[in-house]
C-alpha positions, 0 to 999 in steps of 0.5 A: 447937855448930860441928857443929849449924849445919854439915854435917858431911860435908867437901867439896872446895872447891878443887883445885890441881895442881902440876908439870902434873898434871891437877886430876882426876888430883890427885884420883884419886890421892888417893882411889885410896888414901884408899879403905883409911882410915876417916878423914872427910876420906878418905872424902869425897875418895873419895867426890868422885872417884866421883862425879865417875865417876874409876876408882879402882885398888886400892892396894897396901902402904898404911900409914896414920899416924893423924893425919898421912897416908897413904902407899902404891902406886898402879899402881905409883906411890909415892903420899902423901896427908895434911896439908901438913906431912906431905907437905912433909917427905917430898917437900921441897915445900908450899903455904905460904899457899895462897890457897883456904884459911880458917879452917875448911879444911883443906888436903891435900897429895897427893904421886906419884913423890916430888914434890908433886902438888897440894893437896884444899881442903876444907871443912864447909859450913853447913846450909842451913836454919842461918840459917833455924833461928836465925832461927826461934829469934829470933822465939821471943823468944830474945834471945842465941844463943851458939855453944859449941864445942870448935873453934879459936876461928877455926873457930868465927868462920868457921862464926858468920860471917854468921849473926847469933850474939851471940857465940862 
């Protein structure tokens, strides 16, 4: 399975901002208010921004969209935080191709004051000890590792990429 060989925690892999604002104030937004969603992604970038030591303000009037995003106020700032898509449509800007993105990342826009902010890349890297495990299990005598997932099939090639599996 996809979530055996990886993580299982999202990161930040790459931030970019737009209109001259701050990486860092990209990132702070963003958590400032995906600190009131129980979504992975979401606690993942809140917990990126804390440890990189950002001071995260309560927000106000925070709505959440299941599978879309998250809009509301941060100090007195309309802020959105979701998938590109989501944001676009709000704001009339988006990545298009953005170069960080692969398969098997996600990309997150970020919106403040009615104009696009930047984009989250984010990312499940694999475990450390995966090539090691399937490694082990090759010299066991076991001839064919397979990769079975419910992922999109460019998900799942992205995770097997580089790790020896016969087929996914």
């Amino acid at each position: 399975k996809t979530g055996t060989l990886t993580d299982g925690r999202p990161r930040i892999v790459a931030i970019d901002s737009h209109g001259g604002m701050a990486e860092a104030e990209v990132l702070r937004l963003a958590a400032a208010l995906d600190q009131m969603s129980t979504h992975p992604v979401a606690q993942a970038i809140v917990a990126a921004a804390r440890a990189r030591g950002l001071d995260l303000p309560l927000p106000r009037d925070v709505v959440e969209i299941p599978g879309e995003g998250v809009v509301g106020t941060v100090e007195g700032r309309p802020v959105l935080v979701g998938g590109d898509g989501f944001v676009t449509c709000r704001v009339g800007q988006g990545a298009g191709a953005h170069p960080a993105l692969s398969a098997g990342s996600v990309l997150v826009a970020v919106a403040a004051d009615g104009r696009l902010a930047g984009h989250l890349v984010m990312a499940d890297p694999l475990r450390d000890e995966a090539g090691g495990l399937l490694a082990g299990l090759r010299a066991l005598g076991i001839a064919r590792i397979l990769l079975a997932t419910g992922d999109r099939r460019q998900v799942a090639e992205a995770v097997a990429r580089g790790l020896g599996l016969d087929a996914v």
